[in-house]
C-alpha positions in Angstrom: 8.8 134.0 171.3 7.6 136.9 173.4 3.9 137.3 173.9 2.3 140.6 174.9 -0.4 141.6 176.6 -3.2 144.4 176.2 -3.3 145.9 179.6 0.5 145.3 180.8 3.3 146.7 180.0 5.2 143.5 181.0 6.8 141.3 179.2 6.7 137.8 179.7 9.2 135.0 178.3 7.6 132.1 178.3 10.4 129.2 176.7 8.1 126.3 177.9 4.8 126.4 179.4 4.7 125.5 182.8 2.0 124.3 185.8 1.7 127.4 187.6 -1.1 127.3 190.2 -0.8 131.4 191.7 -2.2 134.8 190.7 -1.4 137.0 188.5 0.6 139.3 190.5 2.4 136.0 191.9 3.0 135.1 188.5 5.1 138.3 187.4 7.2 138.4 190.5 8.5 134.7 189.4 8.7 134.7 185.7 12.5 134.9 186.1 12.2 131.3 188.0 10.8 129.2 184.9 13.0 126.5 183.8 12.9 124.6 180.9 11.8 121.3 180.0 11.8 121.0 176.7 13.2 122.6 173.9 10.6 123.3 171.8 10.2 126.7 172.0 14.4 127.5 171.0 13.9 125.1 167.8 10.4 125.6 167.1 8.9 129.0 167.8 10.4 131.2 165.8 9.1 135.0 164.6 8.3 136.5 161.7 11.1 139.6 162.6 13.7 136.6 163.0 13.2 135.2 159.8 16.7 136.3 158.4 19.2 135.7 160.5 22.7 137.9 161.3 24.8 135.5 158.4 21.4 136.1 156.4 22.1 140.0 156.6 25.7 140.5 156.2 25.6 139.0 153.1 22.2 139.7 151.8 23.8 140.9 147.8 23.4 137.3 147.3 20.3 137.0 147.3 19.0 139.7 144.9 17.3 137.2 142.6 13.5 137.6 141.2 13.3 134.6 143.1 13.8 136.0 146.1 12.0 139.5 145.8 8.9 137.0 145.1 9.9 135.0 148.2 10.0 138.1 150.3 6.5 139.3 149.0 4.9 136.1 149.7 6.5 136.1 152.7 5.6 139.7 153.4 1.7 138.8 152.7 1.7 135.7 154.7 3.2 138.0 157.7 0.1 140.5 157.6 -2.4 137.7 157.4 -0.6 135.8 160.3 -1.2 138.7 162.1 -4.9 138.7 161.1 -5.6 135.4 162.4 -3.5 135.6 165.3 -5.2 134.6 168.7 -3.9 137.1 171.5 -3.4 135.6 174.8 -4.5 136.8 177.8 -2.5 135.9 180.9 -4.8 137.1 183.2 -6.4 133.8 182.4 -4.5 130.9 184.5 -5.3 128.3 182.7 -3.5 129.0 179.6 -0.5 128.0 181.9 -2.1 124.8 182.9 1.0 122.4 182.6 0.1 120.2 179.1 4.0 118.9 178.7 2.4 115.7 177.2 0.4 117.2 174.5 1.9 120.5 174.1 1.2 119.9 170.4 -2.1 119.7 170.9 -3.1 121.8 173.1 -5.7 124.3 171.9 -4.4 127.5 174.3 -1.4 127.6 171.9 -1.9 128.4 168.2 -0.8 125.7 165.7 1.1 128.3 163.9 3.7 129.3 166.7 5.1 125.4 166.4 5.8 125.8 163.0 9.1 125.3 161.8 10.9 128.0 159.7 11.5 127.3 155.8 14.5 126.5 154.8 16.5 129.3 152.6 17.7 126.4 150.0 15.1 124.7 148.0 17.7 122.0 147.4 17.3 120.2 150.8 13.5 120.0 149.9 13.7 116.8 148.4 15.8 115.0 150.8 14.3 116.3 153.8 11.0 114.9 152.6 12.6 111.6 151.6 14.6 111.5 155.4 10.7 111.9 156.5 9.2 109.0 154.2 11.9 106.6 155.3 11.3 107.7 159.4 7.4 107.2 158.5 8.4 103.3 157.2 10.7 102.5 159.8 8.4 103.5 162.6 5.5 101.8 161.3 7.8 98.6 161.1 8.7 99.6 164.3 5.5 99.2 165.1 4.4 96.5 163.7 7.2 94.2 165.3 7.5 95.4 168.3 3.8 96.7 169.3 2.6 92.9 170.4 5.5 92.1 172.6 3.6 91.8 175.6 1.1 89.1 173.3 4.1 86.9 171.9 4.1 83.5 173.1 6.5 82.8 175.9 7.7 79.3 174.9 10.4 79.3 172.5 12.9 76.7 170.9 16.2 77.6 169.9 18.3 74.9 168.5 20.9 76.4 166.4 22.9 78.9 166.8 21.4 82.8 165.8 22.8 85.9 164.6 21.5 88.8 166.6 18.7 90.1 164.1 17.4 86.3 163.8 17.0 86.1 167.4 15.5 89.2 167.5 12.6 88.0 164.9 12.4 85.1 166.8 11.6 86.9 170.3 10.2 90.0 168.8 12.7 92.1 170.9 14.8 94.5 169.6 18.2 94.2 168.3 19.3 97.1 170.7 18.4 95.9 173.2 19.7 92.5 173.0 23.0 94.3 171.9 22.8 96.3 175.1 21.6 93.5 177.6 25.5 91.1 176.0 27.2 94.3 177.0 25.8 95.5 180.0 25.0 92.0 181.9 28.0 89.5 180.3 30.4 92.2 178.7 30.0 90.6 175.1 30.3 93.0 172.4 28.2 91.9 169.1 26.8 93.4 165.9 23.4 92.6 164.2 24.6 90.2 162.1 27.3 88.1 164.4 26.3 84.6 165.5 25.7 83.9 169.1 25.9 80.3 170.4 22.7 78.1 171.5 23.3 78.7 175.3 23.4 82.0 175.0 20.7 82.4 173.1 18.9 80.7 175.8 20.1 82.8 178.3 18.9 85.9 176.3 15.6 84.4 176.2 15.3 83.4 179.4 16.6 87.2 180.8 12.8 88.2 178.8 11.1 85.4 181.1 10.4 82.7 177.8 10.6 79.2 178.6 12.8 77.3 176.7 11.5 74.0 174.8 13.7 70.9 174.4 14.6 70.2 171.0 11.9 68.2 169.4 13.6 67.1 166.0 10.5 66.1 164.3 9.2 69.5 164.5 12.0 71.1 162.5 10.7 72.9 159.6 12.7 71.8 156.8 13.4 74.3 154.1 11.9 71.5 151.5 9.5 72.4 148.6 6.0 70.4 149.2 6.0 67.0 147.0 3.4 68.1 145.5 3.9 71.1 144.4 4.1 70.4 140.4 1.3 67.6 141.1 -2.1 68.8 139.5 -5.5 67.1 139.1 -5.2 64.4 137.0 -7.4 62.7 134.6 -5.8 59.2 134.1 -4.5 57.6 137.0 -2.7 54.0 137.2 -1.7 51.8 140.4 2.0 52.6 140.7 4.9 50.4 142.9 4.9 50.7 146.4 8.0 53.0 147.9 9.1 51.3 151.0 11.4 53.3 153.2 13.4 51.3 156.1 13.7 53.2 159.5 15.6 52.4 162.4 18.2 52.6 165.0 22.0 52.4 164.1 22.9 48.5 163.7 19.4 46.9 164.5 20.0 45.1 161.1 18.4 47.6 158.2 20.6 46.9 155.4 20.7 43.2 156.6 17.0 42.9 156.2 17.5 44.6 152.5 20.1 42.0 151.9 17.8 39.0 152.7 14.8 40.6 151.0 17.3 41.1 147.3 19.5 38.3 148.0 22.4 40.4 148.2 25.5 41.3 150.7 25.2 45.0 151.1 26.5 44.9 154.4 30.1 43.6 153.5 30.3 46.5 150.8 29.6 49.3 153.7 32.6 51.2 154.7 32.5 50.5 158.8 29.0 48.1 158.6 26.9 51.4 158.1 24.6 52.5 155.6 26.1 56.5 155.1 23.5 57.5 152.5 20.2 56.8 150.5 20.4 53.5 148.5 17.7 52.5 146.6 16.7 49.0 145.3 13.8 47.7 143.3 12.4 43.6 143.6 9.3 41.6 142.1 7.8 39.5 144.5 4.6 36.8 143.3 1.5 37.1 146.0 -1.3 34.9 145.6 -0.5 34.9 141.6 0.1 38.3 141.4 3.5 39.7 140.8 4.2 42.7 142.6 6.9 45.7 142.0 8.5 46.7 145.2 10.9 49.5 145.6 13.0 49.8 149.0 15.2 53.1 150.2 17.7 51.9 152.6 18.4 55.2 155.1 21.2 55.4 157.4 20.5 55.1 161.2 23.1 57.5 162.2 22.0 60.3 164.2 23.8 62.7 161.7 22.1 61.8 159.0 18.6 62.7 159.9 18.2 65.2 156.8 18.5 62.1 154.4 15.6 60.1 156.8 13.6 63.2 156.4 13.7 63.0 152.8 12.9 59.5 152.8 9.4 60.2 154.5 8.8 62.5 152.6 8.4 60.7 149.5 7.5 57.0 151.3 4.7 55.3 150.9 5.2 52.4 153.6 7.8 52.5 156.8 9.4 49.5 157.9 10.2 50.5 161.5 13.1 48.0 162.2 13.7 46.9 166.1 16.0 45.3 167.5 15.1 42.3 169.9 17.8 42.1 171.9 17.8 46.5 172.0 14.6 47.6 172.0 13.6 51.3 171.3 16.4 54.0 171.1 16.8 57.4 169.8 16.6 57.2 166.1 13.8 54.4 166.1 11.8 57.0 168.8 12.7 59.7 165.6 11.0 57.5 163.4 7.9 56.5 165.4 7.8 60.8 165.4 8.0 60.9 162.1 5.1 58.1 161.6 2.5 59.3 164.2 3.0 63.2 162.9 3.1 62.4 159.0 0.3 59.6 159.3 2.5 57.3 157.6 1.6 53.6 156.9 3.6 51.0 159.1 4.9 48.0 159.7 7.0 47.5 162.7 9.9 44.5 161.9 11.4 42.8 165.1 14.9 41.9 164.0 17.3 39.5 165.7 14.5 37.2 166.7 17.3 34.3 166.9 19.0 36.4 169.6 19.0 34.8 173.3 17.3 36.7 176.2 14.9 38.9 174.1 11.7 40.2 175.4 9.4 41.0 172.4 6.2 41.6 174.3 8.5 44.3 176.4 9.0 45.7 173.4 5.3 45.8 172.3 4.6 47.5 175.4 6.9 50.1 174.7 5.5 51.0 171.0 2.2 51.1 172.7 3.5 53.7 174.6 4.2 55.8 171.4 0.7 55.6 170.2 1.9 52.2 167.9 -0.8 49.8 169.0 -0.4 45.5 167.7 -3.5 44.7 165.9 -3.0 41.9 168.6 -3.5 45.0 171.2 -6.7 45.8 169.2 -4.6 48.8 167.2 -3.9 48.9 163.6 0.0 48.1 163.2 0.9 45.1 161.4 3.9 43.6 163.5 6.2 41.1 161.6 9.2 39.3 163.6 11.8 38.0 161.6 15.5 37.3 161.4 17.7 38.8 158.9 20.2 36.6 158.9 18.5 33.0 158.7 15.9 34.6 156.6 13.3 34.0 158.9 9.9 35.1 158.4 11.3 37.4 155.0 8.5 35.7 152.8 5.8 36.6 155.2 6.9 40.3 156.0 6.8 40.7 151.7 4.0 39.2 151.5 2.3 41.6 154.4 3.6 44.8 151.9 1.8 43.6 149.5 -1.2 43.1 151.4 -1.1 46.7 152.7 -0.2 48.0 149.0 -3.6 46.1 147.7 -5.5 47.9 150.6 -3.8 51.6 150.0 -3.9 51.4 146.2 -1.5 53.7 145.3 -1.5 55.3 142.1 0.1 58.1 139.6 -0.3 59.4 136.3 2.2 57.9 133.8 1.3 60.0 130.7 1.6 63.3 132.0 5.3 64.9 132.6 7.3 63.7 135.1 8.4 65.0 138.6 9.8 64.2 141.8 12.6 64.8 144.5 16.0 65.1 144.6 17.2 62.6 147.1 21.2 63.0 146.8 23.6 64.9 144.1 26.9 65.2 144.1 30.0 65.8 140.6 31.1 63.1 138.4 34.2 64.5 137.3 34.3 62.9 134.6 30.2 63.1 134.0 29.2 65.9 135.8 26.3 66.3 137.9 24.2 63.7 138.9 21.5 63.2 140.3 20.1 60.6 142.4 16.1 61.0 142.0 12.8 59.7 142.9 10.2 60.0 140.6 6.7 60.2 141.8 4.6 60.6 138.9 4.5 61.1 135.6 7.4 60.3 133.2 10.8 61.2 132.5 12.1 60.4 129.4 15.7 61.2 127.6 15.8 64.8 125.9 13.4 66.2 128.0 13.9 69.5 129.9 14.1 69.4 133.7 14.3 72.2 136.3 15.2 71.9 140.2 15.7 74.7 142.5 18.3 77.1 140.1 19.2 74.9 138.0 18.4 72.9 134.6 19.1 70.8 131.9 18.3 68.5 129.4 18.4 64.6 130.0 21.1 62.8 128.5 21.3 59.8 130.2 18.8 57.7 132.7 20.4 54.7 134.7 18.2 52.8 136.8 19.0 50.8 140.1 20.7 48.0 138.1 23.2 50.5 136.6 21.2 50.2 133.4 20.5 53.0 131.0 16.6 53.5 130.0 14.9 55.2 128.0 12.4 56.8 129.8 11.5 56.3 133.8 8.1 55.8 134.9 6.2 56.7 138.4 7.8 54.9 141.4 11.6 54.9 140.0 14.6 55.3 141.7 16.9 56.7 138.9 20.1 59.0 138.3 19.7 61.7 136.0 22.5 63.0 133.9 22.0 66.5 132.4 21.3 69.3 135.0 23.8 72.8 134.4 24.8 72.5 138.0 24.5 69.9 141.1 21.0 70.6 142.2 20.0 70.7 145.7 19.2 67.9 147.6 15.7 67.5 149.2 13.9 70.0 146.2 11.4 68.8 143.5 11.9 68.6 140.0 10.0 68.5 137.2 9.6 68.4 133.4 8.9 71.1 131.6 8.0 71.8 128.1 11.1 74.3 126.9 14.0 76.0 128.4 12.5 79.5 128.6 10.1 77.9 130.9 13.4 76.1 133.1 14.7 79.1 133.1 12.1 81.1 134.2 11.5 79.0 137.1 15.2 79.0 138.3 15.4 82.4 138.1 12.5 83.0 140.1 13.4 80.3 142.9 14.5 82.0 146.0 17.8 79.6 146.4 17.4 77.7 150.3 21.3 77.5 150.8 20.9 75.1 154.0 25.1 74.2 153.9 25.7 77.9 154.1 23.5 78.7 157.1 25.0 75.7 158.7 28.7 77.2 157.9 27.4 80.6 159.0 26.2 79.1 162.6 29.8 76.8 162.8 31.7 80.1 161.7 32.4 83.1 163.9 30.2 82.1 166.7 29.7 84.1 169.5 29.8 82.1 173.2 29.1 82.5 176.9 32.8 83.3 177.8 34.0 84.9 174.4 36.1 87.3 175.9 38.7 84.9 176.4 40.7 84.4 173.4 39.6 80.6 171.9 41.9 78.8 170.0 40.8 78.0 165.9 41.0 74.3 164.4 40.5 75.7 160.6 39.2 72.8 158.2 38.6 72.4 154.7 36.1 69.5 153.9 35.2 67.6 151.0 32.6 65.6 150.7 31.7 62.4 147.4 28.0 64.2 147.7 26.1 67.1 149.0 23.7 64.7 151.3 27.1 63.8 152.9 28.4 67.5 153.4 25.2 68.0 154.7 25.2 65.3 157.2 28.9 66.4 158.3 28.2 70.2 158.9 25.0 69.3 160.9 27.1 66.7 162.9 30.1 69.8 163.7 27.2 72.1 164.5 26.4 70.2 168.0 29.8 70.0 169.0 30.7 72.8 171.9 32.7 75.4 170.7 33.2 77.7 174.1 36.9 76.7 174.3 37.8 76.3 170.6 36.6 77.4 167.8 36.0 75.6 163.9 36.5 77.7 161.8 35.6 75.9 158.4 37.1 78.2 155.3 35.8 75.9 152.7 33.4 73.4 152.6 32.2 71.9 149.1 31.9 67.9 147.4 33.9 66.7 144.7 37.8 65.5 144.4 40.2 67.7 146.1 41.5 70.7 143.8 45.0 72.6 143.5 43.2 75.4 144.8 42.1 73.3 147.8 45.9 72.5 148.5 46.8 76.1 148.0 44.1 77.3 150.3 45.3 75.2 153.1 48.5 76.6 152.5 47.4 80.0 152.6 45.3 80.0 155.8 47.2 77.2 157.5 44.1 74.9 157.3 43.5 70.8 157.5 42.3 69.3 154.8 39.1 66.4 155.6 38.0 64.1 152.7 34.8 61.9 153.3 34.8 58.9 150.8 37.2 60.6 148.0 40.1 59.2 146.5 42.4 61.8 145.9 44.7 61.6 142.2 48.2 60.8 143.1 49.4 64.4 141.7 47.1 65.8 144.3 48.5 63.3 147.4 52.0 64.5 146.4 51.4 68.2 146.3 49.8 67.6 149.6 52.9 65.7 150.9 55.0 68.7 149.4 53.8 71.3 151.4 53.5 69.3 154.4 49.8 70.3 154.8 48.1 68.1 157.7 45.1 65.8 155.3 43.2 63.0 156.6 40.6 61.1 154.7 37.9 59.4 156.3 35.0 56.7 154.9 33.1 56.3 157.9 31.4 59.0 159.6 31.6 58.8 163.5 35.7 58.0 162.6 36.5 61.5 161.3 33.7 63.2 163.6 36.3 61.5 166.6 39.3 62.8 164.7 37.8 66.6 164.7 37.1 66.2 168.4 40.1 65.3 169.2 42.3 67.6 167.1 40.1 70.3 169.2 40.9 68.4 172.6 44.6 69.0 171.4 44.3 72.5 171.5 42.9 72.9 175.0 45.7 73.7 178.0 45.7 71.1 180.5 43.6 71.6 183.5 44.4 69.6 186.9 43.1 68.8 190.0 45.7 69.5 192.8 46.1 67.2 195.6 47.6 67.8 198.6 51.3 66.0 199.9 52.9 68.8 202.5 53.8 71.6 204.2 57.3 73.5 204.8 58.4 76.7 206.3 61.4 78.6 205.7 63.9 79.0 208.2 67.1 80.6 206.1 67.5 81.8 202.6 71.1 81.9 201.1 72.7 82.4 197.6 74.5 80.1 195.4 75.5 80.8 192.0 73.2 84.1 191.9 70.6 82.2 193.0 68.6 82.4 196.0 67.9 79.2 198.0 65.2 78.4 200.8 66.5 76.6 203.6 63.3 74.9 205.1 62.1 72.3 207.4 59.0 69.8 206.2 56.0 70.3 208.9 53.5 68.0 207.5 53.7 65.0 204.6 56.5 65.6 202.3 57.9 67.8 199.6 58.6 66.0 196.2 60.9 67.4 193.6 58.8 69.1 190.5 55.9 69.2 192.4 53.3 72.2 192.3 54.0 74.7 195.3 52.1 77.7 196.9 54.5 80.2 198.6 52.2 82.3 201.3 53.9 84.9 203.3 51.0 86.8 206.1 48.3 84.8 204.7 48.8 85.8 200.8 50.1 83.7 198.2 53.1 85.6 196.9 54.2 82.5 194.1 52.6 79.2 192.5 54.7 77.2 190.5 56.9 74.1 190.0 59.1 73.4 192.7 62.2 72.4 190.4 65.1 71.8 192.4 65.5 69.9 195.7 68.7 68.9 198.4 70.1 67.1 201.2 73.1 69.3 202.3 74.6 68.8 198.3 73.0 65.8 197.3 69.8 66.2 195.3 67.2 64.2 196.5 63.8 63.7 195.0 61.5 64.2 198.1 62.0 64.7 201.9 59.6 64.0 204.8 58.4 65.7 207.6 60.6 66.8 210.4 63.6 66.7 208.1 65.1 69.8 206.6 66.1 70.8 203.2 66.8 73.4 200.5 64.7 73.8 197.5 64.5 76.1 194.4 62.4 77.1 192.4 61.6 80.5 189.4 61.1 82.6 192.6 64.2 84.5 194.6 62.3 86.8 196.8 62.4 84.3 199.5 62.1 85.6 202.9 62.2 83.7 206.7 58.9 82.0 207.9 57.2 81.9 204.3 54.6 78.9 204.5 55.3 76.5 201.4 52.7 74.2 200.6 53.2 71.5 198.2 50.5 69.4 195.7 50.5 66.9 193.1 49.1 68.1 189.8 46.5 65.5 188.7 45.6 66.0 185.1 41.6 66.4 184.4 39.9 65.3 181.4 40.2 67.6 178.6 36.3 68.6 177.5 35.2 70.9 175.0 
């Protein structure tokens, strides 16, 4: 825009205002040295005699519209009283030209009406300019909002399974950009928002913004799991309910043993591999002091994969019974447990198994729960601690007759008129029954016919079976029952609940936001971003099926901690039920393995599988195919070795037979063995490594030579020349590791 003055003929340009500390007369003389900084006065400051432009003019019959003759006399008025209300500027006043580059929008020397931008000829990019400016007004203000308390987020972080880019930039309130620019820039890894990067580099990211990184408390994981008590309301009547006992512990410190002294049973010999693999439950009467009691047991499994299924059991327990082992002490699982008890304020009894064991230190182990906040009432705490001996039976009748004791004292109760609901504790697909569902109730009452609703799905009850494999009619508080009815396999670990019609199901199931923990689990194993991605990993693809959906679970979460820097599972489908054509012809399409967990496959199934020579294993313990998958992914991995030194030659002569070239060389130092590993150096640079295949005495092969002794050797390298140094190694193989 040109600006004029009253007194001077000059005529300044002024394209951005600048800090100009001089006189006036200094001024003019260096108007022609102004630069620009910004650009705000070629978009902005336009003129009332520029409105049309040269394209505007040339074709200026096209606009002969009423329209636009009002347009023009608007325009025409708004001109004159622009004019009007113009401020003219003086420049014999210096500090109009007082640099104000930060707020040149605000500066009050400058009239708001020079910065305004010029109309737009077509009225049809109104609308879309103003809703470009809406959405730019939201994002900023989201912008804002995430990103204006950076410098207040916490600085402690835990990341314990894997991320896509967007989740860890939630998580650190940093973002994506620049997370996306720092992989690029610092460790040439190339992601989008949505990829998944592992653990350790997620850690590395985090650590690059100065957070500390926690260790991996497990009992602080937030389970996606819908609060117990979230269909519970205040009741009126209430009645003493059954106990629910849950049995915690370390793999083999004798859990299901105990449960099979306290029923009178043998679990144990019925458990694929001696271990408990999912949630059993069991229901006893026991007579205290002329009372007879109801007792209901879960038995959980001790393995560290399964901790989803231990979590569900606290969740709904009433009593733990922390089971040690005498001869073993505390380990990781019963350490999980004692977690789970101090944090969740459950009540306890601690059992000390195996007391029939020799060498066992029990007060060593009383020490050691003290340690965990688990005081002896013989310490002066509160924990009632029972030894026994599952096998003899030792001490059983005292360690039932101390749950009732503590039942009396908690007095649990429940409502057993009004409508019934619990948790889900496993699922899985009858094929010949359908879904089922193994469930807890925990108050109320479920009877057949009635409508139930869990998660996003429904149904009505058409058969109860209690623990006993016997159908009921109707289940009260405190039962352990499977429920036949529900449209689809619900998902483990959510409530259910009666309800009075289907409308009402249905609204509910369409309303629950669905927590699909399996497919964030797949999502994290799947396409994972690590530390060295650049180089290309090999793929083990798997398809899994699983008898139940706690099982899958346990599986996925157990594949999730394995490394996958040098290969990488890929699993295409994971799901529970028998194995399908379309599993078979899925494998066959994407060259997959098939993994079964505790399915018997139909013998039509076993031959098409046969057929097509498609690589199946099934598996019905646990930690057997979790050693299977590790090992296939060993397989993959190139060897590595260690190389270890044997001798040195040098080479004296080089010669041709059969259009091959042949070093004539004497052995220096140890000896040179046939197929050993070689390194050719010629002035200090190693010109060849590889396998020295070929070695002789005058004619006779030989399979080494010593020092001072001479010899020819061959090898995939003919560029021998005179006095190249060979040294020689044997190739020690390292142990593969993921």
């Amino acid at each position: 825009m040109y600006l004029s003055t009253i007194y001077l003929e000059y005529i300044l340009k002024l394209q951005s205002p600048k800090l100009i500390n001089s006189t006036l007369s200094k001024l003019l003389d260096s108007s022609d040295s102004l630069t620009s900084a910004k650009n705000v006065a070629d978009d902005q400051i336009i003129t009332k005699s520029n409105s049309f432009s040269k394209f505007d003019k040339k074709y200026k019959n096209n606009f002969y519209s009423q329209d636009i003759e009002d347009i023009k006399k608007n325009k025409s008025k708004l001109a004159k009283k622009n004019r009007k209300s113009s401020t003219i500027l003086d420049i014999s006043q210096e500090n109009i030209f007082i640099n104000n580059s930060n707020d040149l929008f605000e500066t009050k020397s400058l009239d708001d009406s020079i910065l305004k931008i010029q109309k737009t000829n077509k009225k049809k990019y109104k609308n879309k300019i103003e809703q470009v400016s809406k959405n730019n007004t939201i994002i900023g203000l989201d912008q804002k909002q995430n990103f204006s308390n950076l410098n207040n987020t916490s600085k402690s972080i835990l990341i314990n399974v894997p991320l896509t880019i967007q989740e860890l930039s939630n998580k650190l309130n940093i973002p994506e950009a620049e997370i996306i620019t720092y992989l690029f820039l610092k460790k040439g890894i190339s992601v989008t928002i949505n990829q998944v990067i592992d653990i350790d580099v997620a850690e590395e990211v985090a650590c690059s913004y100065n957070f500390d990184i926690l260790k991996s408390d497990k009992t602080n994981q937030q389970y996606d799991i819908k609060c117990i008590n979230e269909f519970s309301d205040s009741f009126i009547s209430k009645v003493r309910r059954s106990p629910i006992i849950t049995i915690l512990g370390h793999a083999d410190h004798g859990k299901t043993t105990l449960l099979d002294s306290i029923l009178k049973t043998n679990l144990v010999k019925k458990e694929y591999g001696g271990i408990t693999q999912n949630i059993s439950g069991y229901e006893i009467e026991w007579e205290n002091n002329s009372n007879l009691y109801k007792l209901v047991f879960l038995d959980t499994p001790g393995h560290e994969a399964f901790e989803s299924m231990r979590f569900r059991s606290v969740q709904v327990t009433d009593i733990v019974l922390l089971v040690v082992a005498a001869d073993d002490g505390l380990q990781l699982q019963t350490i999980e447990a004692i977690n789970y008890i101090n944090k969740m304020n459950l009540s306890c009894i601690v059992v000390i198994n195996k007391i029939d064991k020799k060498n066992i230190n029990i007060s060593n182990i009383q020490k050691d729960l003290s340690t965990h906040n688990m005081l002896s009432e013989k310490l002066g705490g509160s924990i009632n601690i029972v030894e026994v001996s599952a096998l003899s039976g030792q001490n059983i009748d005292i360690l039932l007759s101390t749950i009732c004791k503590l039942s009396d004292t908690k007095n649990f109760t429940a409502d057993n008129k009004a409508d019934g609901y619990g948790i889900i504790l496993e699922s899985y697909l009858d094929k010949q029954r359908g879904p089922i569902a193994n469930v807890i109730v925990q108050s109320g009452v479920v009877k057949l016919g009635d409508i139930v609703v869990a998660s996003n799905t429904y149904g009505k009850v058409k058969s109860i079976i209690n623990t006993n494999s016997v159908k009921i009619n109707k289940s009260l508080p405190s039962s352990i029952v499977k429920i036949l009815g529900f449209d689809l396999v619900p998902q483990v670990g959510t409530s259910f609940k009666v309800v009075n019609s289907e409308k009402e199901a249905k609204n509910y199931s369409s309303s629950y936001l669905k927590n699909d923990n399996l497919h964030k689990t797949l999502k994290s194993l799947n396409t994972r971003i690590t530390s060295n991605n650049n180089l290309k990993a090999r793929q083990l693809k798997l398809i899994i099926k699983t008898d139940t959906q706690g099982s899958l679970e346990a599986i996925l979460n157990l594949l999730s901690k394995i490394s996958q820097i040098k290969v990488q599972l890929n699993i295409v489908s994971a799901n529970f039920g028998i194995i399908s054509n379309m599993d078979v012809e899925l494998a066959l399409a994407t060259n997959s393995r098939i993994i079964s967990f505790n399915i018997n496959n139909r013998s039509k199934i076993n031959a098409l599988i046969k057929k097509n020579n498609i690589s199946f294993e099934n598996f019905y313990v646990i930690y057997h195919l979790f050693d299977y998958i590790k090992t296939s992914m060993l397989e993959l991995i190139d060897p590595e070795y260690d190389k270890n030194f044997i001798g040195s030659a040098i080479v004296q002569t080089v010669f041709q037979i059969n259009k091959r070239f042949v070093a004539g060389c004497i052995v220096k130092e140890g000896k040179l063995k046939k197929m050993s590993y070689i390194h050719i150096t010629r002035k200090n640079k190693v010109v060849y490594q590889g396998i020295l295949t070929s070695l002789k005495y005058i004619k006779e092969d030989i399979e080494e030579v010593f020092a001072n002794n001479e010899c020819g050797l061959m090898c995939d390298y003919n560029f021998w020349q005179e006095n190249d140094f060979i040294q020689a190694y044997d190739l020690i193989p390292k142990n593969k590791t993921l």
